[in-house]
Residue, then its C-alpha position, 0 to 999 in steps of 0.5 A: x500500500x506505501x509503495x502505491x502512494x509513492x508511485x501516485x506522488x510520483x506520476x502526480x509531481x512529473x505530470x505537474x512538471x509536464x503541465x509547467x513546461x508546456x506554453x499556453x495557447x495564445x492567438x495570432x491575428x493578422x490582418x494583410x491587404x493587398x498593397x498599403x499605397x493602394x487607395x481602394x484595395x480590391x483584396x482583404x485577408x485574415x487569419x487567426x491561429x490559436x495553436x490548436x485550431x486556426x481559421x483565415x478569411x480572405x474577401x475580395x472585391x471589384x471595384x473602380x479604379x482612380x482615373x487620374 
């Protein structure tokens, strides 16, 4: 019976040490258009990734051009 709680100690401490030296989860969000000169961009993309799951989201669009 000691033995068996030393053994539970034992998986217990090196799963809290294993739980300690992993990062947690932090998103990552980015925002990019097609050119920053660009007075009407035609294109917009984003992304996020939170580590275990990501998503993008790309829109585009006709639009005029500037007639100079």
């Amino acid at each position: 019976m000691h033995n068996r709680r030393q053994i539970a100690l034992a998986v217990g401490a090196l799963s809290l040490a294993a739980l300690a030296t992993v990062d947690p989860p932090s998103a990552n969000v980015q925002i990019l258009t097609h050119d920053s000169r660009d007075a009407s961009p035609a294109r917009f993309q984003a992304a996020v990734d939170l580590g275990l799951a990501s998503a993008s989201i790309l829109v585009t669009w006709t639009a005029q051009r500037l007639v100079r």
